[in-house]
NUFILO-296671 format. One line per field, with one value per residue (C-alpha): x, y, z; residue number from 1; residue in three letters. Coordinates in pm, whole numbers, plus 50000, padded with zeros to 5 digits. Each point is the difference from the previous one (the first is absolute). Example, Ala and Ser with C-alpha at 12.3 -4.5 7.8 and 13.67 -1.06 7.14 Angstrom:
BEGIN
u <- 51230;50137 .
v <- 49550;50344 .
w <- 50780;49934 .
pos <- 1;2 .
code <- ALA;SER .
***
This chain:
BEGIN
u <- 56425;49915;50121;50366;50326;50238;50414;50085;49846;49841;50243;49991;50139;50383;50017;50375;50019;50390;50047;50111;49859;50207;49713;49741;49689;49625;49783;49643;50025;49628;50002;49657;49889;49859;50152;49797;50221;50006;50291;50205;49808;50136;49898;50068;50218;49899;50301;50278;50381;49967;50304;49959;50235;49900;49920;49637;50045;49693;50123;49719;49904;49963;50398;49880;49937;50162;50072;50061;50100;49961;50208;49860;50025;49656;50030;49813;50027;49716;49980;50219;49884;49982;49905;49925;50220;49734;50172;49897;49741;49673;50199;50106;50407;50192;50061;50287;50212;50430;50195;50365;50116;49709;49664;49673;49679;49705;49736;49808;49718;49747;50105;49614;50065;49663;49868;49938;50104;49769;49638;49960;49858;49635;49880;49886;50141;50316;50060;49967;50168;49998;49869;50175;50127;50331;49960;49657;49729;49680;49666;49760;50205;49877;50228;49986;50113;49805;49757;49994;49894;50071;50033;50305;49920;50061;50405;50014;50021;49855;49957;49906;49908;50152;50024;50301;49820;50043;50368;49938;49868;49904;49842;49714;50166;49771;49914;50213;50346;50209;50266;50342;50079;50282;50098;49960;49624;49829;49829;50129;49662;50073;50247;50083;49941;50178;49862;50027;49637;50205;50174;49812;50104;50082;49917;49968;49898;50120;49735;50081;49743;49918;49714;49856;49621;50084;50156;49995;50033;50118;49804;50257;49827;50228;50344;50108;50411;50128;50331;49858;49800;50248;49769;50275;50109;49581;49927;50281;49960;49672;49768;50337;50035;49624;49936;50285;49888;49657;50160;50194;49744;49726;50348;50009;49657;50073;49839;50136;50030;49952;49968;49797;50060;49737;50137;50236;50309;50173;49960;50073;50013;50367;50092;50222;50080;50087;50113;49746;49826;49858;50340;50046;49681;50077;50308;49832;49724;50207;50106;49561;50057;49725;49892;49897;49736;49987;49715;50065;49873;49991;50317;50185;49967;50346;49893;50188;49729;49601;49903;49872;50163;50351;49940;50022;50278;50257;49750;49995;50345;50070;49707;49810;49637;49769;49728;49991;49857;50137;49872;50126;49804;49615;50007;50007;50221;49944;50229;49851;50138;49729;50185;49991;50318;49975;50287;49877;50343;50203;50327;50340;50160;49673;49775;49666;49698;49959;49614;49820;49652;49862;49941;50039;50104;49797;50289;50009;49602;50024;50296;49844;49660;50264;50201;49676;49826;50274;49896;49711;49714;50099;50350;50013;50156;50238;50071;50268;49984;50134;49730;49648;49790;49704;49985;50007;49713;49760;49905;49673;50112;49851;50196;50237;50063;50273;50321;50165;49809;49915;49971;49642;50158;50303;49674;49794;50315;50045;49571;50006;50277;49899;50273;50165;50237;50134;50343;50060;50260;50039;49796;50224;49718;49800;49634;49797;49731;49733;49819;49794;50121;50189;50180;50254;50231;50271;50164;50334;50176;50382;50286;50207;49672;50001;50296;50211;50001;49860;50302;50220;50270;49857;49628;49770;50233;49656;49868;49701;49788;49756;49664;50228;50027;50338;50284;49917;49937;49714;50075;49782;49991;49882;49901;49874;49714;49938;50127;50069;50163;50110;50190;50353;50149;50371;50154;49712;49826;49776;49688;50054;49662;49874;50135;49735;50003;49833;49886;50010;50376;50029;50056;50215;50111;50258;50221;50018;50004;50172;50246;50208;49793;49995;49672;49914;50042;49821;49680;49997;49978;49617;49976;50234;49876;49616;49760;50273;50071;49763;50003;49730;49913;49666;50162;50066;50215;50094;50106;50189;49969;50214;49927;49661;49737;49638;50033;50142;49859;50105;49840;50082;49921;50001;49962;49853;49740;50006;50060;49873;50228;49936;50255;50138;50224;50256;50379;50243;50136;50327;50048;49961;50257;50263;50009;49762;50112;50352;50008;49857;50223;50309;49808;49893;49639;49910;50032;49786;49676;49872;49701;49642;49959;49712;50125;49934;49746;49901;49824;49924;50089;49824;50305;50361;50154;49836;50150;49902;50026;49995;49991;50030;49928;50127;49783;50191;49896;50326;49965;50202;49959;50126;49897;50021;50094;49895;50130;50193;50302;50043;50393;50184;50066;49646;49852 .
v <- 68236;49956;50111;49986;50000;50253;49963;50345;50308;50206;50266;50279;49888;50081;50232;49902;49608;49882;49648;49775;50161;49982;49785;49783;50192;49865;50304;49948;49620;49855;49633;49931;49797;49747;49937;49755;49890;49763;49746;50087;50269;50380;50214;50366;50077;50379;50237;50255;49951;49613;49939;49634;49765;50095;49711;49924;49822;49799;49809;49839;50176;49740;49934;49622;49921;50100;50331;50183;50180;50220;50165;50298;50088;50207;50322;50338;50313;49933;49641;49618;49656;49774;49625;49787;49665;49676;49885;50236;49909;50236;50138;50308;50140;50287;50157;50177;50125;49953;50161;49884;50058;50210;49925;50150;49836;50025;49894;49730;49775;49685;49878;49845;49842;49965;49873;50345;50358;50153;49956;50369;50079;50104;50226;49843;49680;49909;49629;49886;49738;49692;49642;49818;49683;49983;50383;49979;50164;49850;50129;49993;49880;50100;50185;50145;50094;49920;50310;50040;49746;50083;49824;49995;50197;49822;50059;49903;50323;50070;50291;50017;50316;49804;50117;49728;49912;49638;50078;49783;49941;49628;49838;49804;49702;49950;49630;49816;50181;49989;50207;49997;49796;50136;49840;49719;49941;50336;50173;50355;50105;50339;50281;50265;50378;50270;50167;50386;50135;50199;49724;49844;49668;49707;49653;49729;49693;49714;49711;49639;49824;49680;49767;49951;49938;49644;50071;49876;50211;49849;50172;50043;50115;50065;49884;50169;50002;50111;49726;49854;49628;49874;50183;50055;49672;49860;50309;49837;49655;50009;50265;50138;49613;49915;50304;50009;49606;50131;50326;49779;49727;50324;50168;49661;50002;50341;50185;50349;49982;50268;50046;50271;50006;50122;50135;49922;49962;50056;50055;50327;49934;49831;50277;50088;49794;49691;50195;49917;50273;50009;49984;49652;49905;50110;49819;49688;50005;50096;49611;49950;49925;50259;50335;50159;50263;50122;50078;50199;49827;50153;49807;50203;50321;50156;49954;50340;50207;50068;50147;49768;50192;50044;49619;49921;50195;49703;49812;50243;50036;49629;49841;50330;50073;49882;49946;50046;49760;49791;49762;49680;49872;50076;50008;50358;49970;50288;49991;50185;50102;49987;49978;50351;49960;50189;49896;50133;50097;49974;50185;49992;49701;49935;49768;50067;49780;49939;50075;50028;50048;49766;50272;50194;50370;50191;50145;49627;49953;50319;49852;49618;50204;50159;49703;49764;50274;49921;49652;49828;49782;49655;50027;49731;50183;49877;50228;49958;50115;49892;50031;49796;50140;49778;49776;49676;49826;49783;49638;50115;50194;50319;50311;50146;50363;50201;49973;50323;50272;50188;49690;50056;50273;49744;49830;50249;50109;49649;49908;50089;49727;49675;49800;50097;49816;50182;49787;50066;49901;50113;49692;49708;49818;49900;50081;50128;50234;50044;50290;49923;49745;50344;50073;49824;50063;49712;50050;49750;49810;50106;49912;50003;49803;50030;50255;49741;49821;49650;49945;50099;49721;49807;50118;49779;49992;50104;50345;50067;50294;50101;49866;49656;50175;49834;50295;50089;50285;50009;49968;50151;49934;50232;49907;50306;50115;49645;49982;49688;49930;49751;50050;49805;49849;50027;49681;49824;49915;50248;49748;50012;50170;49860;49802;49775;49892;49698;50199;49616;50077;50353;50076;50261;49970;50122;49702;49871;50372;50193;49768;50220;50313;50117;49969;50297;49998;49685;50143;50177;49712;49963;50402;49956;49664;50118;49728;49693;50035;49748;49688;49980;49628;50073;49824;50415;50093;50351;50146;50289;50158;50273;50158;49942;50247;49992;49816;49740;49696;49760;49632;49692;49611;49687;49716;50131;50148;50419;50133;50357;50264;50279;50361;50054;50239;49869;50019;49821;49725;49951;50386;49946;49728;50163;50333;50102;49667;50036;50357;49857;49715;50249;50219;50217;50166;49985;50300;49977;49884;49674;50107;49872;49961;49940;49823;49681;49666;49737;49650;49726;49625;49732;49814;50096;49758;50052;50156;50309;50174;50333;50223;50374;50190;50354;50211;49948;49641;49890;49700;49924;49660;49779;49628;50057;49658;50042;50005;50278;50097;50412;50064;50267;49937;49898;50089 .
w <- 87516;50363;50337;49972;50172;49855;50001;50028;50095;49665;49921;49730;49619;49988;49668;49934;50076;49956;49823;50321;50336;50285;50131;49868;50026;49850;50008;50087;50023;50037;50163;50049;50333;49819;49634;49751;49756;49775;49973;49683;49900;49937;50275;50075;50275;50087;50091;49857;49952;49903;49740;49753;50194;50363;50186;50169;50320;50168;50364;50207;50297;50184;49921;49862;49661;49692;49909;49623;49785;49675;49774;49855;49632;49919;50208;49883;50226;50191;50091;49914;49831;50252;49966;50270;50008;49866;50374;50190;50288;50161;50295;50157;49887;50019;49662;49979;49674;49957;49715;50077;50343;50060;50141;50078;50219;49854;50181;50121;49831;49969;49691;49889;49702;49746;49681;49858;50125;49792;50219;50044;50384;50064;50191;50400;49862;50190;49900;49637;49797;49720;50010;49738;49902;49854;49900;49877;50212;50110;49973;50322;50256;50339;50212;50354;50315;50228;49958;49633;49716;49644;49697;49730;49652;49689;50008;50369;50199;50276;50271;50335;50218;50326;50378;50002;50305;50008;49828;49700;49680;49882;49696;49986;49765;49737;49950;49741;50125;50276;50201;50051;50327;50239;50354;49833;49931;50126;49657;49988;49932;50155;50046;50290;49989;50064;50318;49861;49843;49765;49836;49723;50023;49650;50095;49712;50017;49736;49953;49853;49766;50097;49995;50350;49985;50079;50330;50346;50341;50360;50283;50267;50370;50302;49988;50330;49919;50351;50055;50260;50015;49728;49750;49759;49949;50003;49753;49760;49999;50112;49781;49744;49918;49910;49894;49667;49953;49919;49812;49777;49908;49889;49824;49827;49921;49783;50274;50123;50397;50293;50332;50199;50380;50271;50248;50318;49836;50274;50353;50145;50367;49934;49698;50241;50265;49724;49793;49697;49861;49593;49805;50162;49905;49661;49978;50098;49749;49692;50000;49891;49628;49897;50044;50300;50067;50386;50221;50323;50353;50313;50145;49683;50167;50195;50348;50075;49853;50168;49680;49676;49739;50160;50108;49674;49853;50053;49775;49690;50032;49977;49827;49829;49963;50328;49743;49602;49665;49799;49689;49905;49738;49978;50389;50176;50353;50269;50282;50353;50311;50222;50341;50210;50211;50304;50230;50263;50248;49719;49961;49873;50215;50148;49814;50112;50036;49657;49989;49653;49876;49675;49737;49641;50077;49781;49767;49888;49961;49758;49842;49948;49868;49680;49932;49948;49835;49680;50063;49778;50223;49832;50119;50281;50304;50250;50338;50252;50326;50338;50283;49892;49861;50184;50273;50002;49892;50268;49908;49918;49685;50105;49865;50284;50068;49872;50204;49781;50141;49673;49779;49878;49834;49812;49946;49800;49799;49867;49926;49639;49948;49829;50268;50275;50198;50298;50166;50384;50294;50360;50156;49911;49896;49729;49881;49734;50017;49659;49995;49708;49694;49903;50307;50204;50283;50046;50333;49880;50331;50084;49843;50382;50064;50429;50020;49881;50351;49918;49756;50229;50159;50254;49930;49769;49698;49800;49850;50099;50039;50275;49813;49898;49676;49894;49964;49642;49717;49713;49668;49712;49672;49785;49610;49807;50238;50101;50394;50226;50314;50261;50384;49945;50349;49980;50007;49851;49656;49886;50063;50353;50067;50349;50285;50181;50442;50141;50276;50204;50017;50062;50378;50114;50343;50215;50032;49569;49887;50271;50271;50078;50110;50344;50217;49901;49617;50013;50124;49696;49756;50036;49907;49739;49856;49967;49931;49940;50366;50029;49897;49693;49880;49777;49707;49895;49696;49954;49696;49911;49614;50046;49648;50017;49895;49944;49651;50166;50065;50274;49983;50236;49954;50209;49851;49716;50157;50048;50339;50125;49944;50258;49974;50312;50160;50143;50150;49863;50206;49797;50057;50323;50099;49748;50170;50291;50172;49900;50183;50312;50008;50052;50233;49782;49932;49609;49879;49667;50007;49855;49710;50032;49682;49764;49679;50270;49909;50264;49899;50265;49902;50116;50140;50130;49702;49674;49701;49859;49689;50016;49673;50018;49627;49925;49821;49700;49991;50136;50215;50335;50187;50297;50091;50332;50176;50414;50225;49868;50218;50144;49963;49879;49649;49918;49677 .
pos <- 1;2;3;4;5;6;7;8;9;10;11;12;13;14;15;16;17;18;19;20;21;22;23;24;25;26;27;28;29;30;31;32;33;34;35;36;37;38;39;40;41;42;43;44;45;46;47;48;49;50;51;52;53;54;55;56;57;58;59;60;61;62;63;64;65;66;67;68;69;70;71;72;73;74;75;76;77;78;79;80;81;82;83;84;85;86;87;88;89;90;91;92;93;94;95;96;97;98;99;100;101;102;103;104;105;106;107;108;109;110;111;112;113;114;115;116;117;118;119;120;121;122;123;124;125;126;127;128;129;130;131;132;133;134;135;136;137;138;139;140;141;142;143;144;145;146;147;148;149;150;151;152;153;154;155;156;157;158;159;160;161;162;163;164;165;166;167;168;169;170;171;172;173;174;175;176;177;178;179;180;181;182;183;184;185;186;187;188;189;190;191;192;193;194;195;196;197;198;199;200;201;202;203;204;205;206;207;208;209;210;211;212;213;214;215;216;217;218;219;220;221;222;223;224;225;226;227;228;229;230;231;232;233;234;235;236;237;238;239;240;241;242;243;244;245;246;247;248;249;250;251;252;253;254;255;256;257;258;259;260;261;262;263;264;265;266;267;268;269;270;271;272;273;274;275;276;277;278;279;280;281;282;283;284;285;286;287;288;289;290;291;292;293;294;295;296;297;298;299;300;301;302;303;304;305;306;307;308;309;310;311;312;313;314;315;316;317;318;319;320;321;322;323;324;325;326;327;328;329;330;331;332;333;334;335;336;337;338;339;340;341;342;343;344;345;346;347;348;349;350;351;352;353;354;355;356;357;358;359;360;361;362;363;364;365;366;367;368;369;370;371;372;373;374;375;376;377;378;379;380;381;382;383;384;385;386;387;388;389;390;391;392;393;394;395;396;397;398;399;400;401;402;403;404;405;406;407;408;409;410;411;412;413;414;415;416;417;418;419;420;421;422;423;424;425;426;427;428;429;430;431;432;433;434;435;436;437;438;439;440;441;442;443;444;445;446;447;448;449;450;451;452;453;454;455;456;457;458;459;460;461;462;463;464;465;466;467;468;469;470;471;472;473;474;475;476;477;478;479;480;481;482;483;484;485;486;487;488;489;490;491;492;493;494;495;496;497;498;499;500;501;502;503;504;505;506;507;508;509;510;511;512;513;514;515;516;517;518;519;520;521;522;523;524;525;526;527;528;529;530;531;532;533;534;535;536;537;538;539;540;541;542;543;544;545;546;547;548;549;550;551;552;553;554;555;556;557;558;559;560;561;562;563;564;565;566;567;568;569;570;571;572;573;574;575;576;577;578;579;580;581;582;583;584;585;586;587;588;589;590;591;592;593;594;595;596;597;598;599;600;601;602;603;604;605;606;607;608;609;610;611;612;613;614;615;616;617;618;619;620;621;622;623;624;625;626;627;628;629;630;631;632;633;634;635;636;637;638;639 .
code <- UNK;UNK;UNK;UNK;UNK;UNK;UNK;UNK;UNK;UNK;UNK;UNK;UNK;UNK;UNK;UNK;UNK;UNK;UNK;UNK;UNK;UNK;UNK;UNK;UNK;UNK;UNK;UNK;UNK;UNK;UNK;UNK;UNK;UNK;UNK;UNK;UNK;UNK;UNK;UNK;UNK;UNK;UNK;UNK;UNK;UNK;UNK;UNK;UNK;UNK;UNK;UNK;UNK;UNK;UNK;UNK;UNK;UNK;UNK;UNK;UNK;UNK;UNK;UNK;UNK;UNK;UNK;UNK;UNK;UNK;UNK;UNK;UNK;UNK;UNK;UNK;UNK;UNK;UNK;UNK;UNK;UNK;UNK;UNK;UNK;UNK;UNK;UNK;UNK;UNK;UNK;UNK;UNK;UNK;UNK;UNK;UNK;UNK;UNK;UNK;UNK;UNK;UNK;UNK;UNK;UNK;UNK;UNK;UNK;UNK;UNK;UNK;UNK;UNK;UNK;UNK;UNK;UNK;UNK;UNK;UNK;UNK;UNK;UNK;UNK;UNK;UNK;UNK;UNK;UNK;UNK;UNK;UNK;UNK;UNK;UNK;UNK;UNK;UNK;UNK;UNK;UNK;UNK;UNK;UNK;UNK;UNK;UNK;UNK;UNK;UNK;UNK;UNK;UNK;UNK;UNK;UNK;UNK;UNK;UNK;UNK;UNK;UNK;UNK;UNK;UNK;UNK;UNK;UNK;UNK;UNK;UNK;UNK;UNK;UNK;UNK;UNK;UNK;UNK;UNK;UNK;UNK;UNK;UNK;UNK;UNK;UNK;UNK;UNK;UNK;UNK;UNK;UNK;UNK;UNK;UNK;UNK;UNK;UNK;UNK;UNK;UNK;UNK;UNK;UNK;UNK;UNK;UNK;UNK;UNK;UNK;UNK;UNK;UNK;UNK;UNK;UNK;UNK;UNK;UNK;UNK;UNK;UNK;UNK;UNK;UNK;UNK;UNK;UNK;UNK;UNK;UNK;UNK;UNK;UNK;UNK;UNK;UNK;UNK;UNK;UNK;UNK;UNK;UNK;UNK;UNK;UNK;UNK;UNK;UNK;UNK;UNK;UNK;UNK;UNK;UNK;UNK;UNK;UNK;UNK;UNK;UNK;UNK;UNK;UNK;UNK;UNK;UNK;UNK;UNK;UNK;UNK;UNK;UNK;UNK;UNK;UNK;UNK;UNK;UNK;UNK;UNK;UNK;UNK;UNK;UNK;UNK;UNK;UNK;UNK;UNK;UNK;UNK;UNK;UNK;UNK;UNK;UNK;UNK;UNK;UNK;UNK;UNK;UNK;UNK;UNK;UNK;UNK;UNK;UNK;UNK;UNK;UNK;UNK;UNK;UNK;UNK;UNK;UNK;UNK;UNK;UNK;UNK;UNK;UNK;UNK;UNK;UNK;UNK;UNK;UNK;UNK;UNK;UNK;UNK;UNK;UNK;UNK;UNK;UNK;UNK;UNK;UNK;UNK;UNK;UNK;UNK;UNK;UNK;UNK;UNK;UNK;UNK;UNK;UNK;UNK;UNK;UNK;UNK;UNK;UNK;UNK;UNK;UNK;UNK;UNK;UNK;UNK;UNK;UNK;UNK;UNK;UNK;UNK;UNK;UNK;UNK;UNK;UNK;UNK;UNK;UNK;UNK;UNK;UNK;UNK;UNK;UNK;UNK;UNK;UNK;UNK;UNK;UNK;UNK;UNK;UNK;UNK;UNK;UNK;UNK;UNK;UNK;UNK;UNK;UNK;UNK;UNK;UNK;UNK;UNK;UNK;UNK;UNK;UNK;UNK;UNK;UNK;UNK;UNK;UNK;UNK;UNK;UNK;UNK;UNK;UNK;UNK;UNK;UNK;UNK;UNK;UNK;UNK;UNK;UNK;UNK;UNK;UNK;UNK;UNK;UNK;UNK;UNK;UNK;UNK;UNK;UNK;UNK;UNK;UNK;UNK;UNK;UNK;UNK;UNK;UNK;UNK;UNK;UNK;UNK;UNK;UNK;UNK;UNK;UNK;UNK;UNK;UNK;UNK;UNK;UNK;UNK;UNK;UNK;UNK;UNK;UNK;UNK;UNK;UNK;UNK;UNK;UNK;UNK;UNK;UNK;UNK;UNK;UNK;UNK;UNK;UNK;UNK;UNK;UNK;UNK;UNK;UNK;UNK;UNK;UNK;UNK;UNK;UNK;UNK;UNK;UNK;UNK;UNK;UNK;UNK;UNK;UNK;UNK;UNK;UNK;UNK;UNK;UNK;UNK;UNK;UNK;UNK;UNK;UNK;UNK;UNK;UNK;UNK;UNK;UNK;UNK;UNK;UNK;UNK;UNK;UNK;UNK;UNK;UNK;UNK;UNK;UNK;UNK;UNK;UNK;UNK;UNK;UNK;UNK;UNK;UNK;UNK;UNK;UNK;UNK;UNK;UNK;UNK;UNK;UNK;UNK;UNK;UNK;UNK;UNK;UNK;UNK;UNK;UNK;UNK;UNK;UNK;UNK;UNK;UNK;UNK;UNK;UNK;UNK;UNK;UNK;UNK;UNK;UNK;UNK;UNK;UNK;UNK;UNK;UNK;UNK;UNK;UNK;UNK;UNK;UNK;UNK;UNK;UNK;UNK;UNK;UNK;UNK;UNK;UNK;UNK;UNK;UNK;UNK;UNK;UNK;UNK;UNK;UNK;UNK;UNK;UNK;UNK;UNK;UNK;UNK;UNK;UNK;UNK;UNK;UNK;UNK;UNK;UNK;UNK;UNK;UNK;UNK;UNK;UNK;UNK;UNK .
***
C-alpha cells in the first residue's frame, strides 16, 4: 500500500467484541491515496470489524458523475473482498462503509483503474505500467516523460525512475498502431502524473493495430484562432472545408489520414480579452476528420506568466506534451518546442510584452539525443517545430544562417539519418531550405494566411499570405519510406502551383489601390507598394512558385522559342493591393509586413501582347503550366 488516508483513529483490539456494536466501527481501515484497481476484479479492502452484507459506498468528489456501490460477502478478520464496479471511472471518491442504518467514512481515493495489479514496484522507479492491445502486452514500445526513455519488455511493462517534472508520461506510438482519440480527434498518446514523489504512479496505454505505412499527413502552420477578423467562420469554410475534401478523397484511396499542426494555434494577446484561449481552439478543430498531433507556438503561451515553463502550463493541461515522438508507419515524428517565452512584464491580469527567444532548452536536446538513440538510421525522420529553423533562403541559393539559436546542435543530432524532413511555421510564408540531398527544412505558409485580414468583409475577398503564397497547408504522403509532398492553397485544386503578373499592368498607385486614404496615408503608398509604385512597361512577367525548391525547375516560352528565366526576389504585388493597400485605404498603417521573397522568376518578352507558356516542374516530375494570353489583367481574384 501507499500513503493513505485512514477513517478512524488506530485504537487497541477490544478482547470481548459484542455481536451488533452500538456503532459501526472499521478498525484500522487502509484507503490508499491512490488505489489501482482493476474493474471486476477481487481486491482487498484492508480493515477490522467488516461483517458480509455491509455496504461499500464510492460518491465522486467532485459531486458529478456516478457513484457505487458494493455489497460485501467475503470478509476475514483482517480485511473485505471488494470488487470494483466494470462502470466505474479513474477519479477521485469518498469510500465510506453502511451496515443498516449505520455508517462509517472511510477515506478518500484516486480510483486508477489498470490492466494488471500485479507489476510489483521497484526500487527509485515511481511510474511503471503495461502497453497492450486488447490485454496483450507489447514488446519494445518506447515510453517517456519527457526525461526518461525506456522500452517495453516482452509482456509490455515498463518502469520509469521519473522527477514527474513535466507531469506526464506519453508513448511513442509504434508505427502500424494507433491511439485512442478523445475531444474528438486529439490521440491520447499520454497520461498525467500525480505530483507526490512518493506515489508510484500506473499509467497504461492501449494500442490499436492497423495498417498505416500507406499514410498521408497535412502540415498545418499558424492558424491564429483569436475571434476576431471573421477567422472562425474563414477557418471553417475556408481551410475545415478543403481540408476534409482532401481527407476524404486519400480515406477513399485506403489511405490512413493525419494532421500535425506547427504552432500558433491560437493567439494569446486576445486569450483574454476575446475570450478564446486553447479549449476553443480545440473545439474548433475536432470537426478535422482525422487525427491531430499539436505543436506548441509562441502565441500558445498564457500571456499572464514571464516564465517559459509556467507559460506553458495552460498548454500541458489542455493539449499535453510540448514536445514528444510518435511513428506512423516506417516514418519516425518528433515534435519540439523550441520557443523560450519570456513575457517580459508579465503578470496575472497583466499580459506582458510577449517577448521570446528561437530555441531548444537543453532538457529537450538531452531528451531528443534518447528518443532517436532507439531509432535505426534508415528510418526517414520528420520534426515539428514552430520557430524556423533557418532563414529564408536568398535568390542566389546560398545556405542561410540559423534563425534558432542552437540549431547546429538539432543539426548534428539528426546527421546520421538517411532523410530528414524538418516542418516549420511562425513566418506565414513559404520556403524550403536543403541542406544537403539528406536534409531539409520546409518552412510551410499559414493556414490564417495574413492574420486572416484579406478575407475579411470588405477587404479583397482572397487568402493570401505575405509572400502571395495562397492561404494553404502541405500535404505529405508517405509510402513505406518513400516521401513526397506538395503546398495545397485552400480553395483551389491541388495543381495550383504558381500565379504569373504581366508586370505592363501592375501599377500601384494611390488613387486605383487606395481612394479613400487621407493625404497622409496616401504618402505611404509608394513605401508600401515597393518597386510597382512605378509604372514598369519592359514587357516583364513575374512569377511566383510558391512551393518551389531547388529541384525545381521553372521554364518560359514565346512563341516557341525559350525565354531567360532569371530568380528574383521579389514582393508580391497581389499581396500588396489585398492587404497593405487595404490598411491604408481606411487610414490605417499595415501592420504585417509584405515578404521579399525568393521562390520569385522574371523573363522579359519581346512584346506587351504575345502569349506565353510557362511550365513550372516539381521535383517529382510533376508538371504545372499556364498559356499566358497578354495583356494579362492585375485584379483581385487573379490566379
Amino acid at each position: 500500500m501507499q500513503s493513505c488516508k485512514k477513517g478512524v483513529a488506530e485504537t487497541d483490539p477490544v478482547e470481548n467484541p459484542v455481536e451488533e456494536p452500538a456503532n459501526l466501527t472499521i478498525q484500522d481501515a487502509i484507503i490508499p491515496e491512490v488505489w489501482d484497481v482493476k474493474a471486476g476484479e477481487k481486491t482487498l479492502l484492508e480493515g477490522r470489524g467488516y461483517q458480509v452484507g455491509d455496504v461499500i459506498h464510492l460518491q465522486p468528489e467532485s459531486g458529478q458523475g456516478a457513484a457505487f456501490t458494493y455489497t460485501l460477502t467475503e470478509v476475514t478478520a483482517s480485511s473485505a473482498v471488494f470488487v470494483p464496479p466494470s462502470q466505474l471511472g479513474t477519479g477521485r471518491y469518498r469510500v465510506s462503509a453502511s451496515r443498516g442504518e449505520l455508517s462509517q467514512n472511510l477515506g478518500t481515493c484516486s480510483f486508477n483503474l489498470v490492466l494488471r495489479t500485479d507489476i510489483v514496484n521497484r526500487a527509485g522507479m515511481t511510474v511503471k505500467g503495461v502497453v497492450h492491445i486488447g490485454g496483450v502486452g507489447i514488446a519494445d514500445v518506447v515510453v517517456s516523460d519527457g526525461y526518461e526513455v525506456v522500452k517495453t519488455d516482452a509482456e509490455g511493462v515498463y518502469y520509469l525512475a521519473s522527477n514527474k517534472r513535466t507531469g506526464y508520461v506519453f508513448v511513442s506510438i509504434p508505427g502500424n498502431h494507433e491511439m485512442q482519440v478523445l475531444q474528438g480527434n486529439l490521440p491520447q498518446f499520454y497520461r498525467y502524473l500525480n505530483a507526490n514523489p512518493n506515489i508510484v504512479d500506473t499509467r497504461d496505454f492501449e494500442l490499436k493495430a492497423v495498417h498505416n505505412d500507406d499514410h498521408v499527413v497535412l502540415s498545418l502552420a499558424d492558424m491564429h484562432l483569436a475571434n476576431r477578423n471573421e477567422d472562425l467562420k474563414q477557418f471553417q469554410e475556408g481551410f475545415m472545408t478543403d481540408a476534409n475534401q482532401q481527407i476524404a478523397q486519400y480515406q477513399a484511396l485506403g489511405k490512413k489520414v493525419y494532421a500535425l499542426t506547427l504552432g500558433d494555434l491560437t493567439w494569446e494577446t486576445y486569450w483574454y480579452s476575446n475570450n478564446f484561449m486553447l479549449p476553443e481552439y480545440v473545439k474548433e478543430m475536432a470537426k478535422l476528420n482525422a487525427p491531430v498531433y499539436n505543436t506548441i507556438g509562441n502565441h500558445d503561451n498564457d500571456p499572464y506568466f514571464a516564465s517559459d515553463w509556467l507559460s506553458e502550463n495552460t498548454y500541458r493541461r489542455i493539449l499535453g506534451p510540448t514536445y514528444y515522438s510518435f511513428n506512423i508507419g516506417k516514418v519516425h515524428y518528433i515534435v519540439l518546442d523550441n520557443i523560450e517565452y519570456l513575457n517580459t512584464g508579465g503578470a496575472v491580469g497583466t499580459i506582458g510584452s510577449r517577448n521570446y527567444n528561437a530555441k531548444l532548452a537543453e532538457q529537450q536536446l538531452r531528451w531528443l539525443e534518447k528518443d532517436l538513440a532507439t531509432v535505426d538510421a534508415s528510418t526517414p525522420i520528420v520534426l515539428a517545430t514552430h520557430i524556423q529553423l533557418h532563414n529564408a533562403p536568398a535568390s542566389n541559393g546560398t545556405l542561410p544562417g540559423y534563425r534558432m539559436s542552437n540549431g547546429q546542435q538539432l543539426v548534428d543530432l539528426l546527421a546520421r539519418f538517411a532523410e530528414v524532413h524538418v516542418w516549420t511555421g511562425h513566418t506565414h510564408v513559404n520556403y524550403r531550405v536543403a541542406r544537403s540531398d539528406h536534409f531539409m527544412e520546409h518552412n510551410t505558409a499559414a493556414i490564417c494566411a495574413t492574420w486572416w485580414w484579406t478575407g475579411r468583409s470588405g477587404y479583397a475577398n482572397n487568402h493570401i499570405a505575405p509572400d502571395g503564397s495562397p492561404g494553404g497547408y502541405g500535404i505529405w504522403q508517405m509510402d513505406g519510406k518513400k516521401l513526397s509532398w506538395q503546398y495545397k492553397a485552400i480553395g483551389f485544386a491541388k495543381d495550383y502551383q504558381f500565379r504569373a503578373y504581366d508586370l505592363n499592368n501592375v501599377h500601384i498607385t494611390a488613387a486605383n489601390y487606395a481612394p479613400n486614404a487621407n493625404s497622409e496615408h496616401q504618402r505611404l503608398v509608394e513605401r508600401y507598394a515597393f518597386d510597382f509604385a512605378k509604372a514598369n512597361k519592359r514587357n516583364e512577367v513575374l512569377i511566383n512558385v510558391w512551393g518551389y525548391d531547388p529541384k525545381w525547375s521553372v521554364s518560359v516560352s514565346e512563341n516557341g522559342l525559350p525565354l531567360a528565366v532569371q530568380r528574383v526576389s521579389s514582393y508580391d504585388p497581389l499581396h500588396i493591393i489585398s492587404y497593405g493597400m487595404k490598411r491604408l485605404n481606411v487610414n490605417a498603417v499595415p501592420t504585417f509586413d509584405a515578404s521579399n521573397s525568393s521562390h520569385m522568376f522574371k523573363v522579359q518578352a519581346s512584346s506587351p501582347s504575345s502569349t506565353l507558356l510557362i511550365q513550372v516542374t516539381d521535383r517529382f516530375g510533376k508538371q504545372y503550366s499556364e498559356r499566358m494570353e497578354r495583356p494579362k489583367a492585375f485584379t483581385y481574384a487573379m490566379h
